[in-house]
Backbone bond lengths (Angstrom), bond angles and torsions (degrees), N, CA, C in turn:
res aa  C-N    CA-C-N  psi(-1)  N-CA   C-N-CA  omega(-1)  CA-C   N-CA-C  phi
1 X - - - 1.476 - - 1.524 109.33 -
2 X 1.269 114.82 112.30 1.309 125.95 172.23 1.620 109.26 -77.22
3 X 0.801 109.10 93.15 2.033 113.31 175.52 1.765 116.85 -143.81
4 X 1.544 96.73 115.93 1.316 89.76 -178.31 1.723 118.72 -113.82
5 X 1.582 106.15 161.72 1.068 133.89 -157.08 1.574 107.91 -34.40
6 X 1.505 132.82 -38.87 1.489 147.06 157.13 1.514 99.82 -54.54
7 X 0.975 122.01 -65.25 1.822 110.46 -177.10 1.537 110.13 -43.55
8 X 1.552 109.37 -60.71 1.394 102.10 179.33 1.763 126.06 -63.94
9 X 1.223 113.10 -11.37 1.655 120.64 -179.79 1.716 92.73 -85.23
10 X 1.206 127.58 -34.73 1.458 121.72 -175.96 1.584 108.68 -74.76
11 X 1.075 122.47 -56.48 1.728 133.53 143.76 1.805 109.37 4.28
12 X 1.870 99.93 -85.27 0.950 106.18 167.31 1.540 127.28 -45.35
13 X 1.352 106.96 -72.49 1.457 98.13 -166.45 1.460 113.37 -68.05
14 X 1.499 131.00 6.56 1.598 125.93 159.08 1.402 101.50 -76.62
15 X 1.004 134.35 -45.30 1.718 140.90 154.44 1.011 119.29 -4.80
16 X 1.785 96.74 -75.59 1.749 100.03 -166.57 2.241 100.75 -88.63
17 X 1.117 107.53 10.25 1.955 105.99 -176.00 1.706 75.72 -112.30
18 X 1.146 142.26 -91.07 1.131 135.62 -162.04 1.883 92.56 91.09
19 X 1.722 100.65 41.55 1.784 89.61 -165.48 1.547 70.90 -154.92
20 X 1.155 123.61 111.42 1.565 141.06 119.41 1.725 102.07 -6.59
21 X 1.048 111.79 -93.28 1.485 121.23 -146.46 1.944 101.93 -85.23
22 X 1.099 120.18 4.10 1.249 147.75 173.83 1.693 110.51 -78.78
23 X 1.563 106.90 -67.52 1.342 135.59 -175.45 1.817 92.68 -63.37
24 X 1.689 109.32 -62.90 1.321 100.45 -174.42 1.696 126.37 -44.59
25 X 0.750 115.99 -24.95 1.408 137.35 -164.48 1.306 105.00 -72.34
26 X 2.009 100.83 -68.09 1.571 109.91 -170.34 1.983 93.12 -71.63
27 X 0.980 141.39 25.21 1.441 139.25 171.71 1.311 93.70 -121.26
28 X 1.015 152.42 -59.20 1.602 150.57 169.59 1.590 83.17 99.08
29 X 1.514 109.83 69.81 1.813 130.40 164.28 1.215 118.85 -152.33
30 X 1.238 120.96 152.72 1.764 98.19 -172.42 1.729 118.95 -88.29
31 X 0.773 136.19 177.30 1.865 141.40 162.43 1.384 102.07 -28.33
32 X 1.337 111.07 -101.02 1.864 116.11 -177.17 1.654 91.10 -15.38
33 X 1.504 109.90 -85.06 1.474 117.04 -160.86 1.768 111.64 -28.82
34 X 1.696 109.31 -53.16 1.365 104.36 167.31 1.624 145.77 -36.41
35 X 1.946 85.03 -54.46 1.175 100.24 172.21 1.763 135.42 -70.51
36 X 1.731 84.88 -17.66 1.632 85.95 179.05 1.908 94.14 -85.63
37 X 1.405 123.25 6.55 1.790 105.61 -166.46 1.889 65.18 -95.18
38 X 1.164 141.54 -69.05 1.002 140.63 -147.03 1.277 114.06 -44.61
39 X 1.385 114.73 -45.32 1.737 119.62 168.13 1.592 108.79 -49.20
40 X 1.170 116.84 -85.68 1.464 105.76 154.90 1.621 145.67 26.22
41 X 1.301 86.08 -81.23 1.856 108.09 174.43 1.477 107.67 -82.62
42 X 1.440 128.90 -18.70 1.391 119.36 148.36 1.026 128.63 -85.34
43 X 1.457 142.67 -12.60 1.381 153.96 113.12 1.670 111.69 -2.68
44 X 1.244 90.65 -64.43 1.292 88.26 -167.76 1.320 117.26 -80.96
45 X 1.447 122.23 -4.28 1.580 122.54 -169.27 1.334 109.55 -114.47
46 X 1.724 114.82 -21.52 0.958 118.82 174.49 1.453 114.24 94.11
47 X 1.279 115.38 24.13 1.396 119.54 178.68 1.394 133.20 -153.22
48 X 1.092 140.81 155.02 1.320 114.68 168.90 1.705 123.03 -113.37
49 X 1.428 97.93 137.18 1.085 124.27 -166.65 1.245 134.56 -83.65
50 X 1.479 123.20 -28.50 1.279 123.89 170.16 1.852 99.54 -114.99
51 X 1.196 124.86 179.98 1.993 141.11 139.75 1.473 83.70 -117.64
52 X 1.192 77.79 135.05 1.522 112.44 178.29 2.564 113.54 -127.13
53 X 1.134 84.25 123.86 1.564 74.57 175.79 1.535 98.97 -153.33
54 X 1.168 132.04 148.32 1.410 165.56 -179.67 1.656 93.78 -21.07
55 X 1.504 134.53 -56.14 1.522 142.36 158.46 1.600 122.13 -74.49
56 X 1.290 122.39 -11.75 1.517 105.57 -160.73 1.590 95.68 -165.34
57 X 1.297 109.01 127.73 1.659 137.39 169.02 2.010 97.05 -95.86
58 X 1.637 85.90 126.99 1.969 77.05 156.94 1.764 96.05 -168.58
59 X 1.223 104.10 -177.34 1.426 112.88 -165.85 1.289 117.71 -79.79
60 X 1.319 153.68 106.42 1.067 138.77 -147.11 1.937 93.37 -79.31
61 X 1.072 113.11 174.11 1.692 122.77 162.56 1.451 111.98 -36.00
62 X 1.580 102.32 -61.30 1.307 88.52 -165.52 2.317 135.97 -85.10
63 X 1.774 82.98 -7.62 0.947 105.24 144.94 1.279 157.56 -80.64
64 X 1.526 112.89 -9.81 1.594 136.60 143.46 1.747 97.80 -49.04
65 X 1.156 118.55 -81.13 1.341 142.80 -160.86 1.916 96.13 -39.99
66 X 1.426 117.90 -51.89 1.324 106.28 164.56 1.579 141.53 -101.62
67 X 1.391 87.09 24.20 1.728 97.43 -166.38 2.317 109.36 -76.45
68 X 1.228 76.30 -26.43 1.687 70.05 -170.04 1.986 97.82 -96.39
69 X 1.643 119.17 3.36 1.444 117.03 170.37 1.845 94.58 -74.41
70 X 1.401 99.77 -41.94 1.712 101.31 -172.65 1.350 131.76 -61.37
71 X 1.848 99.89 -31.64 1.470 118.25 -175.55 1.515 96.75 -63.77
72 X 1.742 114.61 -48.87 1.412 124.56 -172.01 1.350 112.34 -58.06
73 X 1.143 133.66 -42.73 1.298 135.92 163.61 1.464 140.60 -61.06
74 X 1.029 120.57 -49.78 2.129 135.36 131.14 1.457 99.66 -14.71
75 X 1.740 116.70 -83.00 0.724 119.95 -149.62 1.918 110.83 -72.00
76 X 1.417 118.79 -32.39 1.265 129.31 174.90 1.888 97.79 -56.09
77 X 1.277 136.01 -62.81 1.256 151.36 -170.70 1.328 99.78 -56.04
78 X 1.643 141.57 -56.01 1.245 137.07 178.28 1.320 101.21 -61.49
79 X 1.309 122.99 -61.86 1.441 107.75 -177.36 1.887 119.28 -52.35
80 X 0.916 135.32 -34.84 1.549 151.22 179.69 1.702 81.30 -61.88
81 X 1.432 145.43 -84.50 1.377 142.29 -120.54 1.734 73.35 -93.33
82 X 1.393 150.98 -1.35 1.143 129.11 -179.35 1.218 90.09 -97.96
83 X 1.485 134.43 -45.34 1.529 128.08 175.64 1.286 128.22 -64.49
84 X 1.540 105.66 -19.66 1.712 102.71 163.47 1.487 104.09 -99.76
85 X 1.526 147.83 0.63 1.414 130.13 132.35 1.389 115.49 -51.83
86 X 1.152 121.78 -34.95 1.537 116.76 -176.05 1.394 112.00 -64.72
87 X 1.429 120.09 -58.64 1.092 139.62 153.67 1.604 107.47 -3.16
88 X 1.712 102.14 -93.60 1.548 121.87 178.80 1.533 107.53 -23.39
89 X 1.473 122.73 -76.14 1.373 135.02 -159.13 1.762 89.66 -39.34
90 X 1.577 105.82 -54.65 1.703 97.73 -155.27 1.701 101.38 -71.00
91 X 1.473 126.13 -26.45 1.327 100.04 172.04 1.770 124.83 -84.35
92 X 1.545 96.76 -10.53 1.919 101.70 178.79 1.356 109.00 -90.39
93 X 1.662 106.89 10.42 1.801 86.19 169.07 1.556 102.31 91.12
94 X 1.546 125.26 17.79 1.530 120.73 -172.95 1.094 115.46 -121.40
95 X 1.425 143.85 158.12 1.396 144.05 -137.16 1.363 72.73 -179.42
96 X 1.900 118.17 139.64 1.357 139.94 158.57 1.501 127.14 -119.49
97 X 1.131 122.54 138.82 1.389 107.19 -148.57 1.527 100.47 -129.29
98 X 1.335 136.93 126.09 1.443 110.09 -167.99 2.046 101.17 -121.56
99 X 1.122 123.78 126.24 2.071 90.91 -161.76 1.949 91.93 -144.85
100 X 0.934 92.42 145.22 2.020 98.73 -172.67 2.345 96.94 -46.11
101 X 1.151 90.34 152.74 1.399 89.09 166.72 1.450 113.87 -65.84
102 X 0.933 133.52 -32.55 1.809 131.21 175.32 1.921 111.37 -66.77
103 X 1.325 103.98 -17.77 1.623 121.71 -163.00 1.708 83.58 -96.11
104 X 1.535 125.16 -75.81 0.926 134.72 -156.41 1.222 129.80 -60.83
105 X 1.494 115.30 -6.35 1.442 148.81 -164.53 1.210 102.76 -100.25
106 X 1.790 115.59 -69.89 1.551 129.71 162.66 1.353 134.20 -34.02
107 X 1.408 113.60 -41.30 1.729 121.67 -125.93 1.936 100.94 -135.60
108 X 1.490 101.45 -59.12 1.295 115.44 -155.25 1.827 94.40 -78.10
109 X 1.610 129.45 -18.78 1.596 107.56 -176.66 1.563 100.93 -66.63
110 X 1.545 101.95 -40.53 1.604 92.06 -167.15 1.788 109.84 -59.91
111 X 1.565 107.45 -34.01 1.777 95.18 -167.33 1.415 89.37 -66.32
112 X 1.532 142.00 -51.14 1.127 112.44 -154.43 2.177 120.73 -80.41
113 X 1.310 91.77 -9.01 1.802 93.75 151.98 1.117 114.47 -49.39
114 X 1.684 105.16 -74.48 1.639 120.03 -176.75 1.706 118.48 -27.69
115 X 1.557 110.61 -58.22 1.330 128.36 -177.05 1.503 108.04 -43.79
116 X 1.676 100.02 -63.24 1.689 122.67 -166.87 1.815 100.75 -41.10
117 X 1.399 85.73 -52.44 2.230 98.29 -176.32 1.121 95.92 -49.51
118 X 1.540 133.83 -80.47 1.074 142.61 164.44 2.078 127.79 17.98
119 X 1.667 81.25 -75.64 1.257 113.01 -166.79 1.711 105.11 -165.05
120 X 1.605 82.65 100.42 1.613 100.61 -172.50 1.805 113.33 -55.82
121 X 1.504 104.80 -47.75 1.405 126.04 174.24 1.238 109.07 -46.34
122 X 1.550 143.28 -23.77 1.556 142.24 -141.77 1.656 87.91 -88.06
123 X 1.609 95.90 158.16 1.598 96.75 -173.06 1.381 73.62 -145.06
124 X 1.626 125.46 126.72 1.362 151.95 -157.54 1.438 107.09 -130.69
125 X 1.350 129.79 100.31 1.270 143.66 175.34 1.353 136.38 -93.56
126 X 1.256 117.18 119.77 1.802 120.60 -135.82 1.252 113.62 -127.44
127 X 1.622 125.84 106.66 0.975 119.83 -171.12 1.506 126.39 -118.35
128 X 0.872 136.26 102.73 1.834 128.10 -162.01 1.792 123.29 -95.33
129 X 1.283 109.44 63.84 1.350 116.51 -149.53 2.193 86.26 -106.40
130 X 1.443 117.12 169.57 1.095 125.08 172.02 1.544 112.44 -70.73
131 X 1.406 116.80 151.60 1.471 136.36 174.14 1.630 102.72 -9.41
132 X 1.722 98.79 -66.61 1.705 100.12 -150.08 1.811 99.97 -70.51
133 X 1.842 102.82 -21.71 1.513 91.30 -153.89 1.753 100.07 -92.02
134 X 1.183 90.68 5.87 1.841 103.47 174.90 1.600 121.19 -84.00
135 X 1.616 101.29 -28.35 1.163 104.44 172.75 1.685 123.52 -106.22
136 X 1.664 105.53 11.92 1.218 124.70 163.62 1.330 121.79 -81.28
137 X 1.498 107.63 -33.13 1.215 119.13 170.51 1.159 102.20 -76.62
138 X 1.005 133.00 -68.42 1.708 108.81 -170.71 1.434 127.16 -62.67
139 X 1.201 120.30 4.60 1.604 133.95 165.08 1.192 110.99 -76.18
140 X 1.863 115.98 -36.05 1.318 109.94 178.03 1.564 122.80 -95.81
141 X 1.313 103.39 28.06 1.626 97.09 -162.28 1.662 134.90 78.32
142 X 1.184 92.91 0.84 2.043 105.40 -165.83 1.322 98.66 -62.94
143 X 1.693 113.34 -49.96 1.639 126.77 -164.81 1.573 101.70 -126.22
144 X 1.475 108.58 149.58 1.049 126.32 163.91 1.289 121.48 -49.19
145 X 2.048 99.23 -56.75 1.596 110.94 -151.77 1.744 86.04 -131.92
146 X 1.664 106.25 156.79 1.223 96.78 152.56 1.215 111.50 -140.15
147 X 1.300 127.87 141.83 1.449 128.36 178.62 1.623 113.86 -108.88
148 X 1.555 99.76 134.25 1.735 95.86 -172.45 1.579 94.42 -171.58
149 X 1.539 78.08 -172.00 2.048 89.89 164.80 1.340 130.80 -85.05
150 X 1.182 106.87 134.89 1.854 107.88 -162.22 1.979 86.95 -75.35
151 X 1.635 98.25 135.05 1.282 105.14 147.80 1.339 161.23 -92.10
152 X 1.518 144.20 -156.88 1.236 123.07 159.86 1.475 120.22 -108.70
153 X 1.130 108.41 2.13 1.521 116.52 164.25 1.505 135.82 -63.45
154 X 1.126 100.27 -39.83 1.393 110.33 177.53 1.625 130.93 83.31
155 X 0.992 100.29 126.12 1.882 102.01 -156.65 1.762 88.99 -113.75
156 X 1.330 116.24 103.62 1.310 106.07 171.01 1.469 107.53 -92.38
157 X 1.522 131.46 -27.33 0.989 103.19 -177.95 1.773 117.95 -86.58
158 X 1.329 109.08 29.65 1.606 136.83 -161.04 1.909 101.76 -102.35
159 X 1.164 131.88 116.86 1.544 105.56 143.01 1.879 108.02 -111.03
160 X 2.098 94.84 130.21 1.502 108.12 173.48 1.786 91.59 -99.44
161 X 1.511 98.16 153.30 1.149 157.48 159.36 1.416 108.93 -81.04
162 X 1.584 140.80 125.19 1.464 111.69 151.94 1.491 106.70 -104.01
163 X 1.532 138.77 142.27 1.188 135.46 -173.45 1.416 88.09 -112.78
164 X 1.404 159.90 -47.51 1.337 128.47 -163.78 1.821 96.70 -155.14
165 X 1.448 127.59 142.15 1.192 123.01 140.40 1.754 128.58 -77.21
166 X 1.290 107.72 119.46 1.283 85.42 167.03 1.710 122.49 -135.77
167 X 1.436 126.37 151.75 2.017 112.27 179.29 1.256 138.44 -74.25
168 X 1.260 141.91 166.76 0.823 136.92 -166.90 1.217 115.84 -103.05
169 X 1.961 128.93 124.28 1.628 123.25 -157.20 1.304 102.97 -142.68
170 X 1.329 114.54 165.71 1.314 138.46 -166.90 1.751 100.21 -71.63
171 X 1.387 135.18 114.95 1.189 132.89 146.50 1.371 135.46 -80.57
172 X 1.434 130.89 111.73 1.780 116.46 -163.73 1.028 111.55 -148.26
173 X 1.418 125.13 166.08 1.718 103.29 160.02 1.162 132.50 -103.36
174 X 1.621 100.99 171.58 1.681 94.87 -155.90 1.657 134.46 -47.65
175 X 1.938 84.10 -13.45 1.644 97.24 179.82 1.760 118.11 -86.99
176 X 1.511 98.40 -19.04 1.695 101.61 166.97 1.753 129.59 -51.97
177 X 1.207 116.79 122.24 1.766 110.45 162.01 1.110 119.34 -88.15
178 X 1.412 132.30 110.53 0.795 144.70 165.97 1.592 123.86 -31.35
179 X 1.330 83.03 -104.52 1.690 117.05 148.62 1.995 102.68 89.81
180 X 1.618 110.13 33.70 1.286 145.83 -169.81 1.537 90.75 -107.96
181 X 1.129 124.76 114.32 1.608 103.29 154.53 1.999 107.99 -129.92
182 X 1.488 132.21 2.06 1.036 121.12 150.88 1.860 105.03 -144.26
183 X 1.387 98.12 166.82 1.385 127.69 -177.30 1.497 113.60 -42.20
184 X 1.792 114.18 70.73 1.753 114.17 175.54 1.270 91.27 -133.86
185 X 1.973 105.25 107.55 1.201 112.40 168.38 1.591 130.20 -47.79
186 X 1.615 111.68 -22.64 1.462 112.06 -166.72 1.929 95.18 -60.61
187 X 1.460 97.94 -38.89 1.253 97.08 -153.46 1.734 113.84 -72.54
188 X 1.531 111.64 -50.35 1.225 128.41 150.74 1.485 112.99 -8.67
189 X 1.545 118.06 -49.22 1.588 123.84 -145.58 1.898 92.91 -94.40
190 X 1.315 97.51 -5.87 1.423 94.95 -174.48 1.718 100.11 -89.55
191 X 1.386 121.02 -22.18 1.754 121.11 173.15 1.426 120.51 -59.07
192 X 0.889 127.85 137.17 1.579 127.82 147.28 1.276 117.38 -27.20
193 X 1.241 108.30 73.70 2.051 96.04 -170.74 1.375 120.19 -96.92
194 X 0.970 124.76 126.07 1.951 131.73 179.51 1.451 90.82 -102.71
195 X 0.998 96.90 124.11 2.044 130.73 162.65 1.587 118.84 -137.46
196 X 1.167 104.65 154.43 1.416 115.94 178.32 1.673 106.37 -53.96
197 X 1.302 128.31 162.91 1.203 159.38 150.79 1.575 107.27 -30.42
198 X 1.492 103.58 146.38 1.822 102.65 170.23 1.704 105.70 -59.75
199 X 1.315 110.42 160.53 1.098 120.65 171.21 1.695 121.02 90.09
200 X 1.482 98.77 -45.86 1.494 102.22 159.85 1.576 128.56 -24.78
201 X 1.108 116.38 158.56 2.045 116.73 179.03 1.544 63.56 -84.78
202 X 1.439 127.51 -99.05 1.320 124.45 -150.89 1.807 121.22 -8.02
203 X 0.995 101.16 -68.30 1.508 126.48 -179.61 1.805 120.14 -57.66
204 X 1.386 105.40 -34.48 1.417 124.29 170.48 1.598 106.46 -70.91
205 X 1.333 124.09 -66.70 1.625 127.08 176.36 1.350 101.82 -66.25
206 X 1.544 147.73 -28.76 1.462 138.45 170.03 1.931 110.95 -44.31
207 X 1.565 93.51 -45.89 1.606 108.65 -145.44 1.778 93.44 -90.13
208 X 1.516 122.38 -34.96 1.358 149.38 160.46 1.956 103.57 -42.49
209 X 1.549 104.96 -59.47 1.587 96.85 -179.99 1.564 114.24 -93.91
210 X 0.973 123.20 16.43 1.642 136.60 157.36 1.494 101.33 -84.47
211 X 1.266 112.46 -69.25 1.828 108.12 -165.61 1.170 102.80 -79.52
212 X 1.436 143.10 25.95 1.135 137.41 130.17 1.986 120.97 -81.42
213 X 1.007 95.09 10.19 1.902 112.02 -172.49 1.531 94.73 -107.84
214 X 1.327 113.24 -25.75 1.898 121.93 -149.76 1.631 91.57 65.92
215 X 1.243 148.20 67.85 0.939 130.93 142.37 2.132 117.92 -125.80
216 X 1.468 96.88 135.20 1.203 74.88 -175.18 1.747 128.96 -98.67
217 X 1.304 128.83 147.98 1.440 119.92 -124.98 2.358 70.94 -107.71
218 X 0.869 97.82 160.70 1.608 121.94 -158.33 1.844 107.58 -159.87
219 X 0.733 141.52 85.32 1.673 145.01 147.79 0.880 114.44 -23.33
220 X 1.846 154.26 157.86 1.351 136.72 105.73 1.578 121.64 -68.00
221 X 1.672 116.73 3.24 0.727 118.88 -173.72 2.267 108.32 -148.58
222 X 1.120 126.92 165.45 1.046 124.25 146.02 1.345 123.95 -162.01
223 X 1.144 119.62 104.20 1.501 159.83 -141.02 1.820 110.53 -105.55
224 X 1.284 118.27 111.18 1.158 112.24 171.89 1.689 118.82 -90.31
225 X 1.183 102.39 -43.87 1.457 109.15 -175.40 1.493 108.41 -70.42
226 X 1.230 122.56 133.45 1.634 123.93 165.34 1.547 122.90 -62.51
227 X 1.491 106.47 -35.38 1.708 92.17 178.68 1.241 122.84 -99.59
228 X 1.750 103.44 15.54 1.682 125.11 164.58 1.346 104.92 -82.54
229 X 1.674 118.39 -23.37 1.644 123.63 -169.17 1.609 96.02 -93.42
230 X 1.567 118.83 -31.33 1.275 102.94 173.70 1.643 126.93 -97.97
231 X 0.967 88.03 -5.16 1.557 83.94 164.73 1.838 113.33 -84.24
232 X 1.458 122.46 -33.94 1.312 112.98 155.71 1.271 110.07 -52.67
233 X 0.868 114.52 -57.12 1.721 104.16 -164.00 2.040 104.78 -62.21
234 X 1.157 103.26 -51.89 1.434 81.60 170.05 1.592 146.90 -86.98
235 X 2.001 93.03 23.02 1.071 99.66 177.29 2.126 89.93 -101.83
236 X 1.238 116.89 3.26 1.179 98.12 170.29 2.058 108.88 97.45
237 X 1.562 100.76 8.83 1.649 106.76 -171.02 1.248 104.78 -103.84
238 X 0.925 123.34 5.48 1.588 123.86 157.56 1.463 128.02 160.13
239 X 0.886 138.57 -163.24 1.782 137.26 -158.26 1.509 86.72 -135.58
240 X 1.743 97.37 129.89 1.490 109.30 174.89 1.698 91.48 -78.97
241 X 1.540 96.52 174.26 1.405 107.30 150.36 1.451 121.54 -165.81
242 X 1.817 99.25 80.60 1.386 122.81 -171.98 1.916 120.30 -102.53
243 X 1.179 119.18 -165.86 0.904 125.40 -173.15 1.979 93.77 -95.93
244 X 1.814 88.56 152.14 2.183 100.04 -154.52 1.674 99.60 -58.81
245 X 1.605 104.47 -17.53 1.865 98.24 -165.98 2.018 104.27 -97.25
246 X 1.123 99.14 -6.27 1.775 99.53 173.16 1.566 118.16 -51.48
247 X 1.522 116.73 -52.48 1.420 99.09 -173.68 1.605 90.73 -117.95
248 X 1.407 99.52 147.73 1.946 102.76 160.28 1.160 112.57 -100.02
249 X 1.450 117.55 148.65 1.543 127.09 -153.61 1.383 91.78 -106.87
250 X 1.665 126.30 -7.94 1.484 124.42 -179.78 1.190 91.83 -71.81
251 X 1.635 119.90 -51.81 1.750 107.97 -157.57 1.354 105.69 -109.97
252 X 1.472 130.34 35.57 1.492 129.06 -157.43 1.603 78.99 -147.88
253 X 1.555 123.46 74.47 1.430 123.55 174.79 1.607 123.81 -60.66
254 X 1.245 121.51 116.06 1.238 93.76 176.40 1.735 102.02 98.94
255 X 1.263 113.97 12.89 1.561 120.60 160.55 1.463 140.36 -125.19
256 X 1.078 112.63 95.24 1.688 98.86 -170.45 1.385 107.31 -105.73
257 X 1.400 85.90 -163.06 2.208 107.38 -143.65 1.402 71.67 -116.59
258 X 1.661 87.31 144.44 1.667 115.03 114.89 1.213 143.72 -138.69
259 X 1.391 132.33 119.02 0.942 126.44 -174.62 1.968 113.60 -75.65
260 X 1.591 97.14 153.34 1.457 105.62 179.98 1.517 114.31 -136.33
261 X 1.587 98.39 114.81 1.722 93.20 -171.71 1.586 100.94 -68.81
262 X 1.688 96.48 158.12 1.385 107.93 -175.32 1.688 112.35 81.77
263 X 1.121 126.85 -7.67 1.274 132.55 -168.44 1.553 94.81 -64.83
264 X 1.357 133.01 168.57 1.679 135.24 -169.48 1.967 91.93 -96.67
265 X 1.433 102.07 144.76 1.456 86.83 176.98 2.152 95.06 -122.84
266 X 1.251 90.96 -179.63 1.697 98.18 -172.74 1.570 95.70 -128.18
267 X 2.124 97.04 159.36 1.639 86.00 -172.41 1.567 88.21 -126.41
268 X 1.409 95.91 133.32 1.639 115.77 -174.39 1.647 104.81 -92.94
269 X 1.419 113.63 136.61 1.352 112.72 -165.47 1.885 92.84 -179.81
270 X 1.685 96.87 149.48 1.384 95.71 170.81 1.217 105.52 -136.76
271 X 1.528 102.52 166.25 1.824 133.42 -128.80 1.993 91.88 -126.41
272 X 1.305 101.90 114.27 1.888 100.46 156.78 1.281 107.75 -119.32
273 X 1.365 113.40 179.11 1.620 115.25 -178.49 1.261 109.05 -72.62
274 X 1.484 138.00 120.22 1.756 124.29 161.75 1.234 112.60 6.70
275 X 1.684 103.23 -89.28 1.283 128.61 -177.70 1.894 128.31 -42.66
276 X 1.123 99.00 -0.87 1.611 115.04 -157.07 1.910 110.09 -84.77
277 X 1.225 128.59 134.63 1.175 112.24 -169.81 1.686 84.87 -135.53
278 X 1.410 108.93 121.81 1.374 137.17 170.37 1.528 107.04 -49.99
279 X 1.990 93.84 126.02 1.464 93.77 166.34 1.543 103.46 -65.40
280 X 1.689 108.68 -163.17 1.432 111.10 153.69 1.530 128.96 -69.53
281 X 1.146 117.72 -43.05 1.476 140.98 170.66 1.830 97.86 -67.15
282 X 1.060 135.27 -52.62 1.240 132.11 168.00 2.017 120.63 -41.99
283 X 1.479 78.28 -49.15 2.246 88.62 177.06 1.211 108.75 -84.69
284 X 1.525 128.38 -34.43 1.911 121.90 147.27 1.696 110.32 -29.21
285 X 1.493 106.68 -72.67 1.759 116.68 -157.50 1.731 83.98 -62.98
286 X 1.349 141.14 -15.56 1.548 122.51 -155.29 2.085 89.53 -111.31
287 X 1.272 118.77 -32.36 1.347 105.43 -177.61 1.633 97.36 -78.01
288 X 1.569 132.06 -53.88 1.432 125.52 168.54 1.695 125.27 -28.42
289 X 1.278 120.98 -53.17 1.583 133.87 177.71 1.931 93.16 -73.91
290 X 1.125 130.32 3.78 1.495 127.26 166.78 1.530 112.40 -111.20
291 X 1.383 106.92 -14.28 1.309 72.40 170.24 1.919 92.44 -121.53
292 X 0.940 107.00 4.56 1.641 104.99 166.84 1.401 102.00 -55.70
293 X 1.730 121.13 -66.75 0.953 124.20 162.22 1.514 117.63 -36.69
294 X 1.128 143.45 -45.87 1.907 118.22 -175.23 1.803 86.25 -78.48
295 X 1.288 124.80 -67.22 1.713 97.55 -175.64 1.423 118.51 -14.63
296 X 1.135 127.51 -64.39 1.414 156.48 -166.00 1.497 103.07 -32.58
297 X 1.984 96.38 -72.17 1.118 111.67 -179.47 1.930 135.83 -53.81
């Protein structure tokens, strides 16, 4: 049986959509095109795999019977081409780096200067995705390292590092009054406040040290990009209220701080797999982000 590894992932995922025009989509091919790969892969197996009628897709018998040999196989093969990417990076000289957008903005130009001095050859791979999808990636092999906010869940098959605590402060411009000088959410909730998006670490510990006040936390804004948050803020449209290393006030003209005692702080630290054994260029980028982190601190 000639059947390859794309036939059987298309297999599957008509499986789990049980949707023609569903499947076409997440393949970026049209229907016909599907249906003629689908003829195909029963061609080649010798069976047929779906009933198909004008209302309803479903698994035929004999495709129940091999659907979870196929899932096992997809899924064995993705994992293998993530372990021979892993592989690659450590013999081409590559290190992957995965770090929150507020982290990656701050933190990661200087490590990858540092590295370059280092080891001119190093090719440093940079990814700025949210908390959960940072530590997805490094489950799958995508990144080496990930840098973010430590959670309360707990990653056992995870070891964190913490490289710096830091609080959470008022961003504005220089022409804003505050008139905030410590950590009382009632009052806070009365500002124009720009925060990150649901789901965010940022946005999760914001909304976390409010409903510990009973107060409930409300945005006029929620902003993913940082130099979308600083250009509001220095156009004067509202007061961030992020973590102290999100915007720099060297290159963010025209923005100042405030700090608020008592404000909730977050602990910055990065995460490899247990199991994970550092290239060379990998234990460089991991002693550099340690002591970036004590600078930091």
């Amino acid at each position: 049986m000639n059947l390859t590894t794309r036939q059987l992932k298309i297999f599957v995922l008509l499986a789990q959509t049980l949707s023609f025009h569903k499947t076409a989509e997440m393949l970026n091919i049209t229907q016909p095109t599907l249906s003629k790969l689908l003829k195909e892969i029963e061609a080649a197996m010798g069976i047929k795999l779906f009933e198909r009628s004008t209302r309803m897709v479903r698994l035929s018998r004999e495709g129940q019977d091999i659907l979870e040999i196929a899932r096992g196989v997809t899924a064995r093969y993705d994992e293998g081409m993530l372990e021979l990417d892993e592989r690659l990076r450590d013999r081409h000289n590559r290190v992957a780096v995965a770090a929150l957008p507020t982290l990656a903005a701050s933190l990661l130009p200087q490590l990858v200067r540092n590295l370059r001095q280092a080891d001119p050859h190093a090719r440093i791979d940079i990814y700025d995705p949210i908390a959960s999808e940072a530590l997805q990636l490094l489950r799958e092999r995508r990144v080496d390292i990930a840098v973010t906010a430590m959670g309360n869940d707990g990653s056992p098959d995870l070891r964190y590092q913490e490289l710096f605590t830091e609080p959470f402060v008022l961003f504005h411009s220089q022409q804003a009054k505050v008139g905030i000088t410590h950590w009382i959410p009632a009052e806070i909730s009365q500002l124009p406040i720009i925060s990150m998006p649901s789901g965010t670490s940022v946005r999760v510990l914001t909304e976390r040290a409010f409903q510990n006040d009973a107060q409930p936390f409300k945005p006029l804004y929620s902003l993913r990009d940082l130099n979308t948050i600083a250009h509001f803020v220095q156009g004067n449209c509202g007061i961030a209220l992020l973590p102290e290393s999100s915007l720099d006030q060297a290159v963010h003209q025209g923005v100042a701080k405030t700090r608020l005692p008592g404000a909730p702080t977050r602990s910055v630290g990065m995460f490899i797999r247990r199991e994970y054994r550092p290239s060379r260029l990998a234990r460089l980028a991991l002693d550099e982000l340690r002591r970036l982190g004590k600078d930091r601190q």
